[in-house]
C-alpha positions as CSV (number, residue, x, y, z in Angstrom):
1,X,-15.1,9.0,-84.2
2,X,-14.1,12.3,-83.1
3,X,-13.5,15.4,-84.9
4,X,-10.8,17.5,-84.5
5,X,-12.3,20.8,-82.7
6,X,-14.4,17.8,-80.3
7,X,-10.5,16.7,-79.7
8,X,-9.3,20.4,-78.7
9,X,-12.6,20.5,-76.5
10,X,-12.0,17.6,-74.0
11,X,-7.9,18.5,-74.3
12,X,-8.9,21.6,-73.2
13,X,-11.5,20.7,-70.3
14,X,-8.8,18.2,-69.6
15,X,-5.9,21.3,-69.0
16,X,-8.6,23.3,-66.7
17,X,-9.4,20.6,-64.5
18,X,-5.5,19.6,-63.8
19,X,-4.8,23.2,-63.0
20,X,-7.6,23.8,-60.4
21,X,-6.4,20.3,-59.1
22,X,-3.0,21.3,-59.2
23,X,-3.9,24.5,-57.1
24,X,-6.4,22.0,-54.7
25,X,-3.2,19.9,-54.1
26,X,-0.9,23.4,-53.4
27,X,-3.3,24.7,-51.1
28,X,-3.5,21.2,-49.1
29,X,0.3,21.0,-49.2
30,X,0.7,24.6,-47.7
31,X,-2.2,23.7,-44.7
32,X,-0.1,20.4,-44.3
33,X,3.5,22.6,-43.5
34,X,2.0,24.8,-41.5
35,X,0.1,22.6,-39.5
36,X,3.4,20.6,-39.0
37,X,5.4,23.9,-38.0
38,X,3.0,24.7,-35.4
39,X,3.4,21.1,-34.3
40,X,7.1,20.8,-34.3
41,X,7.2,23.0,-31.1
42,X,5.7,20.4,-28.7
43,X,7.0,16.6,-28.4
44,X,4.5,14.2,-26.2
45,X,4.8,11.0,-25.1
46,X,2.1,8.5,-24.1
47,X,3.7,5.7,-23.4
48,X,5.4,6.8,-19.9
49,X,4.4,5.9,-16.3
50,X,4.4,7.8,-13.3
51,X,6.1,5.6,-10.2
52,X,5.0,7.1,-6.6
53,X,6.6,6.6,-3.2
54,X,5.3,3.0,-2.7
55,X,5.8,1.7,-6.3
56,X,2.7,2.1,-7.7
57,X,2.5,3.3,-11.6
58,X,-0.1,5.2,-13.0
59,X,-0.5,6.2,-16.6
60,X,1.2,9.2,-18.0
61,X,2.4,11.9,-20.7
62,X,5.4,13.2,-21.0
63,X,5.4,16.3,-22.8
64,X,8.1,18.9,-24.0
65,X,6.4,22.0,-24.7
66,X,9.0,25.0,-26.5
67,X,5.8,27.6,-26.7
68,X,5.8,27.2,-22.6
69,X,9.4,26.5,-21.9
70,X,8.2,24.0,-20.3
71,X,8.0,20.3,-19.2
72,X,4.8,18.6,-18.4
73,X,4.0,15.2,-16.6
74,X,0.3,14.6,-17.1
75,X,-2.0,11.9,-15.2
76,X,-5.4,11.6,-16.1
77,X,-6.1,14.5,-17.9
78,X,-4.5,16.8,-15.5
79,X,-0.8,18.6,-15.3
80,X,0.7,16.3,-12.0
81,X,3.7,18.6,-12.7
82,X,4.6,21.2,-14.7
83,X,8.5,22.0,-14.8
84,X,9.9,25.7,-16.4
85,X,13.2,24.8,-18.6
86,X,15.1,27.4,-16.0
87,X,14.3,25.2,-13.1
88,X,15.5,21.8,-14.3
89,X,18.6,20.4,-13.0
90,X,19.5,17.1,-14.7
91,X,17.7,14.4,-16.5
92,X,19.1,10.4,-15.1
93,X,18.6,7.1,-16.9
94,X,18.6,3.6,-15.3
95,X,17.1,0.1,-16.5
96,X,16.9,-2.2,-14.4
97,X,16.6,-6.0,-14.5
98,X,14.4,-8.4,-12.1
99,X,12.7,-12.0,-12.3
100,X,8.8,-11.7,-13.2
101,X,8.0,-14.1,-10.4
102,X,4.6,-12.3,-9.4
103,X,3.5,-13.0,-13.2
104,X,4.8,-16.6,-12.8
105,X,3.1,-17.1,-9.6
106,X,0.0,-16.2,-11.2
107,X,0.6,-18.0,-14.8
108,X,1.3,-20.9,-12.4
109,X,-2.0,-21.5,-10.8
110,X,-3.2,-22.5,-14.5
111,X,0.2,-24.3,-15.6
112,X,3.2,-25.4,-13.1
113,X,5.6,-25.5,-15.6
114,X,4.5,-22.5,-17.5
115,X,4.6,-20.5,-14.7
116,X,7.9,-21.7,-13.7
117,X,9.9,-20.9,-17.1
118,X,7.9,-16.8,-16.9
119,X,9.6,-16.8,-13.3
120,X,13.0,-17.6,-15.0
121,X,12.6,-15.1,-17.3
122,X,13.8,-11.1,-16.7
123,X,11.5,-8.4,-17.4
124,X,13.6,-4.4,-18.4
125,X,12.3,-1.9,-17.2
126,X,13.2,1.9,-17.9
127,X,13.4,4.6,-15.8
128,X,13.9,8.5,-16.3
129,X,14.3,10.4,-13.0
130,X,13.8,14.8,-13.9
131,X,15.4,16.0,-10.8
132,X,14.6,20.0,-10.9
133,X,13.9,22.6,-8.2
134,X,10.7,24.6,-7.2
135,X,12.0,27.4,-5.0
136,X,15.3,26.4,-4.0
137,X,13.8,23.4,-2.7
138,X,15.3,19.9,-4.8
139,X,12.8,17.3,-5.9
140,X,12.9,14.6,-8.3
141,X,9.6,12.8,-11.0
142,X,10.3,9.3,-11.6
143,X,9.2,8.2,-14.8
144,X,9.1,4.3,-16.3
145,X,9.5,4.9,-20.0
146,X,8.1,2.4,-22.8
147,X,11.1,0.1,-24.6
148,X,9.7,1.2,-28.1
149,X,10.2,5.5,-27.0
150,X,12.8,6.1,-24.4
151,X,15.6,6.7,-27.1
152,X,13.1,9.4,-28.5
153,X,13.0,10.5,-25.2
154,X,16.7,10.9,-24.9
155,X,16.4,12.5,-28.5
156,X,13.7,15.2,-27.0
157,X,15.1,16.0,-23.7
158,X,18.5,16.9,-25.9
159,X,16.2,19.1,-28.7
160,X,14.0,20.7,-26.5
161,X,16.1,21.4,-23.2
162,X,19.6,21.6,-24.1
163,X,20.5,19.1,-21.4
164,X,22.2,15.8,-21.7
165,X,20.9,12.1,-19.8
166,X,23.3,11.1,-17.6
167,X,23.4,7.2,-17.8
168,X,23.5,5.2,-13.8
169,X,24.3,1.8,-13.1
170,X,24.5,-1.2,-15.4
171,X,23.1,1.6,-18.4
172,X,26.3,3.3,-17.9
173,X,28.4,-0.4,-18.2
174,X,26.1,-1.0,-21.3
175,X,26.5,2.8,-23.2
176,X,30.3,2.8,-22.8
177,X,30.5,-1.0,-24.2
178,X,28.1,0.1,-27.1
179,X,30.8,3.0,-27.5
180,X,33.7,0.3,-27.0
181,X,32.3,-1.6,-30.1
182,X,31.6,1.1,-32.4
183,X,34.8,2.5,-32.0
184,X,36.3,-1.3,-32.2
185,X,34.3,-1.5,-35.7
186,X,35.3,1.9,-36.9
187,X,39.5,1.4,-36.2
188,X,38.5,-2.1,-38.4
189,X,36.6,-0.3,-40.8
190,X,39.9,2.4,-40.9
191,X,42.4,-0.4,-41.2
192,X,40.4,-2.2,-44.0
193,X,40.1,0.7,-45.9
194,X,44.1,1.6,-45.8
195,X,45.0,-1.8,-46.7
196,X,45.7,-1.8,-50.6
């Protein structure tokens, strides 16, 4: 069907067009690290609340910025706080446990015994309290983390500030039992391993 030379023709249209996709895809690739780099320096997350004096939440970011040096609490499009990495003092974790019997009271008005079993049940809530100073003066943001980040958060406050969470109250009971049991399962793991 074909002739040789028609054979070398498309082989060789072939060749040309894998090398100018070969330098698309190297170009792409080098835009991709770069942009990542320059993203690597900043660590945000949505999924945070702000809690206020009477108990009230309002959507939040929490954001770790090393170009600034800095650690921002945004609310509605606005810095609510912006803290220098010089001028923190300690980061604090605490969950907390309680009965959702304001949900139940309401899931009750539809169904009685619905709303009775969501008052039996406990809803966890996370907390982060950034207790820093603004001219010698102390103060303290309380944040409510989400369930799916606040071990990110732990991860970021570590990377970006340098500074450990200290664990309060029933999360300190829980870490060191977590630390109990891995250690428990590692002296297993040790003795397993030396028995012939």
């Amino acid at each position: 069907m074909f002739g040789w030379p028609e054979r070398f023709r498309i082989r060789l249209v072939l060749e040309r067009g894998n090398k100018r996709m070969k330098g698309i895809v190297s170009v792409f690739l080098i835009i991709f690290v770069a942009i990542n780099l320059c993203l690597a320096e900043e660590a945000a997350f949505r999924g945070v609340k702000l809690a206020d004096a009477k108990g009230k939440q309002a959507d939040a970011s929490l954001i770790f910025s090393d170009n600034n040096k800095d650690v921002v609490v945004r609310v509605a499009d606005h810095d609510f706080v912006t803290i220098p990495y010089d001028q923190l003092d300690k980061f604090s974790y605490e969950y907390t446990k309680k009965h959702r019997i304001t949900q139940g009271a309401i899931v009750m008005v539809a169904s009685l015994g619905a709303g009775a079993i969501v008052m039996l049940t406990k809803s966890k809530s996370h907390w982060l309290y950034i207790d820093f100073h603004e001219q010698n003066v102390p103060k303290t943001v309380v944040l409510r983390m989400d369930k799916k980040e606040y071990k990110n958060i732990f991860d970021a406050v570590k990377t970006h500030t340098g500074k450990e969470v200290e664990f309060l109250g029933d999360a300190k009971v829980k870490k060191e039992k977590e630390k109990d049991k891995n250690e428990g399962s590692r002296l297993r793991l040790k003795s397993a391993q030396a028995k012939p």
